[in-house]
N, C-alpha and C positions, 0 to 999 in steps of 0.2 A: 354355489359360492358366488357366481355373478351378481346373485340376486340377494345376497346380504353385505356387499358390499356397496351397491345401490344404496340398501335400507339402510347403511350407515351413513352412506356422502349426503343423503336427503336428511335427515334427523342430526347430522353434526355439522352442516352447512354453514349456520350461525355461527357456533362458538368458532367455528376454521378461520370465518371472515374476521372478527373480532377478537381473535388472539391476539394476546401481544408477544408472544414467545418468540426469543433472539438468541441463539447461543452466542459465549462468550469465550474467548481463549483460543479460536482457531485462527487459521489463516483466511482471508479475505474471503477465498472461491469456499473451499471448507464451511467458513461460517456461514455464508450463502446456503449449501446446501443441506446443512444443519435447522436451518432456521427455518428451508421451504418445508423439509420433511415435516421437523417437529411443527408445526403448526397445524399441518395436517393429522395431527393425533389428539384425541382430547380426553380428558382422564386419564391420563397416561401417564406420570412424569416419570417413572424409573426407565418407561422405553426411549423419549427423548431424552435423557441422560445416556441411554444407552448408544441412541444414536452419534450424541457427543465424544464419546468415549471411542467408536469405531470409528471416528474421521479424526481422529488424534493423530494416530501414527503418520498420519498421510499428512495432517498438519503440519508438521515438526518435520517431517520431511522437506516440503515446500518450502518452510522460513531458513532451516539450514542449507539448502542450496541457493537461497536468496542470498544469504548473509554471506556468502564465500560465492557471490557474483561483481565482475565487472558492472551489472548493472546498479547493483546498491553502491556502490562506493560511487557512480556517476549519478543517482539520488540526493545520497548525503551529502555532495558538494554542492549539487544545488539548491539544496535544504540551508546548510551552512552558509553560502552566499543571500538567500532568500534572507534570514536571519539580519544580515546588514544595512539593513534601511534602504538599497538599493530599487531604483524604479525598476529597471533593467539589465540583466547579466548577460554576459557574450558566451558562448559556449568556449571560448578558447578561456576563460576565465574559470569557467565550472572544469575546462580541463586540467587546468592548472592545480586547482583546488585537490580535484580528485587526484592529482601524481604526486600532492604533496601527503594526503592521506595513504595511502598506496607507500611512498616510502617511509613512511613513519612506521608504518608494518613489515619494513623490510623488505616488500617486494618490490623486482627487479622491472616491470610494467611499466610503461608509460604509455599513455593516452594521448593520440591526436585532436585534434578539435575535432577532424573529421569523422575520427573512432567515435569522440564525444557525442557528437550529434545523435550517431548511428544506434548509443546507448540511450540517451536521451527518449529517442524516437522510442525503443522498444519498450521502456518503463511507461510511454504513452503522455510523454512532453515533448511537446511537436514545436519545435523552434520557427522562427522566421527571420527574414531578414532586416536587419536593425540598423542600414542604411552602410553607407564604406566600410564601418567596425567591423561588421561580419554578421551570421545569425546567431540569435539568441531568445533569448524570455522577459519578454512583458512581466514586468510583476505586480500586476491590478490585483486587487484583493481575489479573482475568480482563481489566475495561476496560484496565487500563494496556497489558497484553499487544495488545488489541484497538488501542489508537490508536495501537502504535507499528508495526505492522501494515500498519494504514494509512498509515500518515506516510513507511515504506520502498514503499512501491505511489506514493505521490503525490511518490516523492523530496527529503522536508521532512526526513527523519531528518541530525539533525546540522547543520541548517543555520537552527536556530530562534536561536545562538549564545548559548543559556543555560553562564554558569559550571555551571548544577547537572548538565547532564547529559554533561560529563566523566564522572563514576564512574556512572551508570545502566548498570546490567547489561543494561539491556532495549536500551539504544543501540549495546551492542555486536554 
């Protein structure tokens, strides 16, 4: 067995490196490891389908306890705020945001700046300090790329229901 699985990785080494094979429709981590497996298969498509097919469940898992997290809803505020032509947002701002989506759904939550941050941080938008105001986010074209990044991994993209980001390029 060792010895034809050799015979394979030498003889399909090419097509491995020059696939272009991406699966589509999972969650972020999920697609990643859709994509590493299926590549490594060649002539294959029903077992990389198949492979899709078995990281489904666990997909759909992930995006629905994303979507019924305090971290999505500290995303989409700053997805939402990013949306306003704004160079830089405060976190007590983005927290504001998020307690106004937050009640609009009926729930009794409210977010500290500090909570904010703390959410911030875990979604992997790392604030800094934005001088007396407080900290917050640079919105240079790299962070805007970065939240909206995140906001398609947390499934917020599109669903903050800002008129401004109809025309965002980054939305599309």
């Amino acid at each position: 067995m060792q010895n034809e699985l050799f015979r394979y990785r030498l003889t399909n080494l090419p097509e491995v490196v020059k696939s272009d094979f991406c699966a589509s429709g999972l969650s972020a981590e999920a697609n990643t490891i859709a994509t590493a497996l299926g590549k490594s298969i060649v002539d294959a498509p029903e077992i990389r389908g198949e492979i899709v097919s078995l990281l489904e469940p666990h997909s759909e898992q992930q995006m629905a306890e994303r979507r019924n997290s305090l971290v999505m809803f500290a995303v989409g505020a700053a997805l939402s705020l990013c949306h306003q032509g704004k160079t830089q947002i405060l976190v007590r701002d983005v927290a504001s945001e998020a307690n106004g989506m937050l009640k609009s759904r009926g729930e009794r939550v409210q977010l500290s700046a500090e909570k904010m941050g703390h959410l911030l941080k875990k979604a992997g938008l790392r604030t800094r300090r934005l001088g007396s105001a407080g900290n917050g986010l640079v919105l240079d074209h790299a962070t805007q790329v970065r939240i909206h990044q995140i906001a398609a991994a947390y499934g917020c993209v599109g669903s903050t229901g800002d008129k401004e980001n109809l025309h965002c390029p980054l939305c599309a």
